[in-house]
C-alpha positions in Angstrom: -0.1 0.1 7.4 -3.3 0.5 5.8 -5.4 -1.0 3.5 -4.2 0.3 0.4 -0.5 -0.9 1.3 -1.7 -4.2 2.3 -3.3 -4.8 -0.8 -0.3 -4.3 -2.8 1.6 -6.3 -0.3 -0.8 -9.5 -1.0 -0.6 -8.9 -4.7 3.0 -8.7 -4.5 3.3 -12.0 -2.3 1.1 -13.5 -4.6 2.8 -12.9 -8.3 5.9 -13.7 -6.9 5.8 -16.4 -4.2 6.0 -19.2 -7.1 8.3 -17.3 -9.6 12.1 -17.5 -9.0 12.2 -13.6 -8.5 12.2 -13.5 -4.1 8.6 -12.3 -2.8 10.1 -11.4 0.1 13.0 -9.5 -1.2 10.0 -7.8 -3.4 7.8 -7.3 -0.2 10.8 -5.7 1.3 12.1 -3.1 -1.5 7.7 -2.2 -1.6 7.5 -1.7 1.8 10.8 0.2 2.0 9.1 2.7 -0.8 6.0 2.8 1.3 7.9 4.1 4.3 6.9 0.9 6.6 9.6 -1.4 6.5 10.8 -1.0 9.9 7.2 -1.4 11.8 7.1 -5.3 13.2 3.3 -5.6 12.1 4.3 -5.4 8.3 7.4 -8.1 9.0 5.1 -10.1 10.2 2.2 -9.3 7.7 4.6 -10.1 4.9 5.0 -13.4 6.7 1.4 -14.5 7.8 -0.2 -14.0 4.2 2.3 -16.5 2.9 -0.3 -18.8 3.9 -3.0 -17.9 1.6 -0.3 -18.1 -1.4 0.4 -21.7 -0.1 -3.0 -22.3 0.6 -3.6 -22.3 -3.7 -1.2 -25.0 -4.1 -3.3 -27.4 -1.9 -6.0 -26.1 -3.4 -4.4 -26.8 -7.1 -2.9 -29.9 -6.1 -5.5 -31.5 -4.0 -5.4 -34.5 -5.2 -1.3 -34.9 -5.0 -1.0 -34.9 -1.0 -3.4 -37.5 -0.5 -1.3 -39.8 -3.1 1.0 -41.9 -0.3 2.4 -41.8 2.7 6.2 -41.8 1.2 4.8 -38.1 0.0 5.1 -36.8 3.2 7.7 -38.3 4.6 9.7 -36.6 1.4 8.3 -33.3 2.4 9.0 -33.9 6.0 12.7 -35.2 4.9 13.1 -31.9 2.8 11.5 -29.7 4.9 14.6 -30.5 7.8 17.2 -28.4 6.8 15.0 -24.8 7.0 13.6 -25.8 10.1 17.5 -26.1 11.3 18.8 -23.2 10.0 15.6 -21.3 10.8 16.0 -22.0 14.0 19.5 -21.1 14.8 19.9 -18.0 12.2 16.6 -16.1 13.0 18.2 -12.8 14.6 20.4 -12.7 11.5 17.2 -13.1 9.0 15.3 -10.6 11.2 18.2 -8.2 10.3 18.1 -8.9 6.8 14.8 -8.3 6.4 15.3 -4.8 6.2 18.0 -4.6 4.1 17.0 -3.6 0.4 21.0 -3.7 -0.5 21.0 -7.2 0.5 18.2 -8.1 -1.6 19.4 -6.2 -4.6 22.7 -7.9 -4.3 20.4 -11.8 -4.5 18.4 -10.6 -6.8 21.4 -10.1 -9.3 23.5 -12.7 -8.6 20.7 -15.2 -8.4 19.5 -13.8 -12.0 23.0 -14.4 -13.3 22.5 -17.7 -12.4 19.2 -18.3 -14.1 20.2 -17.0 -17.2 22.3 -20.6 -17.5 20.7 -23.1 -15.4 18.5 -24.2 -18.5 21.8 -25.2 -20.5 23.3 -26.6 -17.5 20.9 -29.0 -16.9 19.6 -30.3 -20.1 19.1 -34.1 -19.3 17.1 -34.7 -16.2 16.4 -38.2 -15.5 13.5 -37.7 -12.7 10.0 -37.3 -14.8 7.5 -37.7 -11.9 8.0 -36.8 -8.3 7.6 -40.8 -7.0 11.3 -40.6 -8.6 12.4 -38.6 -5.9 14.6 -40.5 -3.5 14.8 -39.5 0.0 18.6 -38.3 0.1 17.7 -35.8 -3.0 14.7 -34.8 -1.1 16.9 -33.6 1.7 19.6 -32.2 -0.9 16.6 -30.1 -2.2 16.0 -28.8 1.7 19.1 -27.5 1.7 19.2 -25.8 -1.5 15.6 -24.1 -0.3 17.8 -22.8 3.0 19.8 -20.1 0.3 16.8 -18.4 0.6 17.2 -17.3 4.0 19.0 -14.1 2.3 16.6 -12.0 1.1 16.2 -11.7 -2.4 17.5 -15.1 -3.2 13.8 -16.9 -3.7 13.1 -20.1 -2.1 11.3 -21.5 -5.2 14.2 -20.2 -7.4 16.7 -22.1 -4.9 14.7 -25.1 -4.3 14.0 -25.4 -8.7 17.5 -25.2 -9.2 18.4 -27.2 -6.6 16.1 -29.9 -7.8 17.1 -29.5 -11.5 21.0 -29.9 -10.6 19.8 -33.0 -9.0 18.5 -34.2 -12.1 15.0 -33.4 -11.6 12.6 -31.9 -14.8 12.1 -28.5 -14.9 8.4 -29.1 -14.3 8.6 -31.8 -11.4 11.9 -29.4 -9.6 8.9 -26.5 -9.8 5.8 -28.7 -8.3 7.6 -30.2 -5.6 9.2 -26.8 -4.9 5.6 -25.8 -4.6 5.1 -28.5 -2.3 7.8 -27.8 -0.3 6.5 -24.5 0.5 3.5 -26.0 2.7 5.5 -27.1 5.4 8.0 -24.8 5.3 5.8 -21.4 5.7 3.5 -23.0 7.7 5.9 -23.3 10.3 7.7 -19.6 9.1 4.4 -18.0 10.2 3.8 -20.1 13.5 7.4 -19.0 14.3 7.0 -15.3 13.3 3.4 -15.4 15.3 5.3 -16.7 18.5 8.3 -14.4 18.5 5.9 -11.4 17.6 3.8 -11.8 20.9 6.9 -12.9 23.3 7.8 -9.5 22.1 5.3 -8.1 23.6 3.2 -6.8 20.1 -0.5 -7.8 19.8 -2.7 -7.4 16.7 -5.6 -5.5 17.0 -8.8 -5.8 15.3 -8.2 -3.7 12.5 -4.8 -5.2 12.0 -6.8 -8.9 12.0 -9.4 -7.4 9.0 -5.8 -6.9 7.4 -4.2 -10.0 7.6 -7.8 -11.8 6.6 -7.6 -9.6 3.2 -3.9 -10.0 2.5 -4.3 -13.6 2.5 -7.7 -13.8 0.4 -5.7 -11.5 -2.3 -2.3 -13.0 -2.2 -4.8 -16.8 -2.0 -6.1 -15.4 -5.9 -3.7 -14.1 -7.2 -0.9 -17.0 -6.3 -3.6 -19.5 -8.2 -3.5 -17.6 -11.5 0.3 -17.2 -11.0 1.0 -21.2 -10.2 -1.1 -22.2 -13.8 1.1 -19.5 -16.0 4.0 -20.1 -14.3 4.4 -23.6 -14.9 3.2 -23.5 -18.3 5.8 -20.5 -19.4 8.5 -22.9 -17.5 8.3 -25.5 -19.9 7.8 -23.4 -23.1 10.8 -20.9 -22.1 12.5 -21.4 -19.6 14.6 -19.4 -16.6 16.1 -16.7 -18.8 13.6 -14.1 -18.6 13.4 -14.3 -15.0 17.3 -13.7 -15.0 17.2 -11.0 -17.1 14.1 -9.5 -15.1 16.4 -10.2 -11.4 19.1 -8.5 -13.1 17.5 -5.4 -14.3 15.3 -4.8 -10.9 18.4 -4.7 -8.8 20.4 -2.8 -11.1 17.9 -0.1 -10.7 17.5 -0.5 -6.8 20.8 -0.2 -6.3 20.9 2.9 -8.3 17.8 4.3 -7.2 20.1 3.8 -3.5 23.4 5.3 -4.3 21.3 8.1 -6.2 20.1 9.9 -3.1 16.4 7.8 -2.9 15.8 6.9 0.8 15.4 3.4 1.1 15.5 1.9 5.1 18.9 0.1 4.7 20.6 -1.4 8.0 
């Protein structure tokens, strides 16, 4: 990898991380173009500057998670069911991480999905996240645990997950975003940890890589959080279905049309 690919890497994690389209599925299919899929430093670089995405919604929200101490324990509560599965299905993720088929296949179905979930859930009864009981907290965690399969989006899972639990399209989104803090901090420290039981290490110039794939993915995430949100509430999910829809339509016939693509 070099810096060139990181760089669109970190802009990639960052436009998408927040937006119900998959970074990672999106990470995967530009990597797959770029001919590095396969190499473990760009798995776990794809990982690792997840944090400076996150890292803009503590900045953004600074003030929200020193609110209460039933805020954390909500997090904590949703946060359960990813840790879980993480932990007993990470071989299998690991495999699917290098599957652009796989991905294409989420990123359709999951756009299918989004084209309705704004008439399907018109009357939400939770306005402001102290709403949030601790048993839909937990139903939310296991909504954000579809996104395991690449392509599927764990804000996209964790929103509608929220919203079909009655949440507003705007609270379902923030406390997806929250919901993200825990949940790639501990991705990363697991990814780390498995990377150097391996037996990989990251050398120096791989370090100035991760520093500048989080600063980029850091700025551009912020810009991406305020328009997001704000388009939400004007528009809607349908443009994000129809955008899913078309982008693995054309990777899967960019695949069967002779383009080489690393597929397991």
């Amino acid at each position: 990898m070099n810096f060139i690919q990181a760089i669109i890497l970190a802009i990639i994690e960052g436009l998408t991380e927040f937006l119900p389209v998959s970074s990672t599925g999106h990470m995967i299919i530009a990597s797959s173009f770029m001919g590095i899929a396969s190499d473990p430093f760009v798995k776990l670089f794809t990982i690792v500057i997840q944090l400076g995405a996150i890292l803009s919604v503590v900045v953004l929200y600074f003030k929200r998670f020193f609110q209460s101490i039933d805020f954390y324990f909500k997090l904590l509560i949703a946060f359960i069911p990813a840790m879980v599965f993480g932990l007993l299905l990470s071989k299998k993720i690991d495999e699917l991480l290098e599957s652009p088929l796989t991905v294409a296949i989420s990123l359709v179905v999951g756009g299918i999905i989004l084209l309705f979930v704004d008439k399907w859930f018109q009357k939400p009864t939770i306005n402001e996240e102290k709403e949030i009981s601790y048993l839909t907290a937990f139903k939310i965690g296991l909504f954000q645990c579809l996104a395991m399969i690449p392509g599927t989006s764990r804000s996209g899972a964790s929103i509608v997950g929220g919203m079909s639990l009655k949440l507003s399209r705007k609270v379902a989104a923030e406390f997806s975003f929250f919901l993200a803090v825990p949940t790639m901090f501990a991705a990363t420290a697991k990814k780390l940890l498995d990377f150097y039981k391996a037996g990989y290490t990251v050398t120096h110039e791989e370090i100035k890589l991760l520093a500048v794939g989080n600063i980029i993915a850091f700025i551009v995430a912020l810009l991406a959080i305020k328009s997001f949100i704000g388009f939400l509430n004007k528009h809607g999910f349908k443009l994000f279905g129809w955008y899913r829809i078309v982008a693995g339509l054309i990777i899967i016939a960019m695949m069967y049309g002779g383009h080489s693509l690393q597929v397991i």
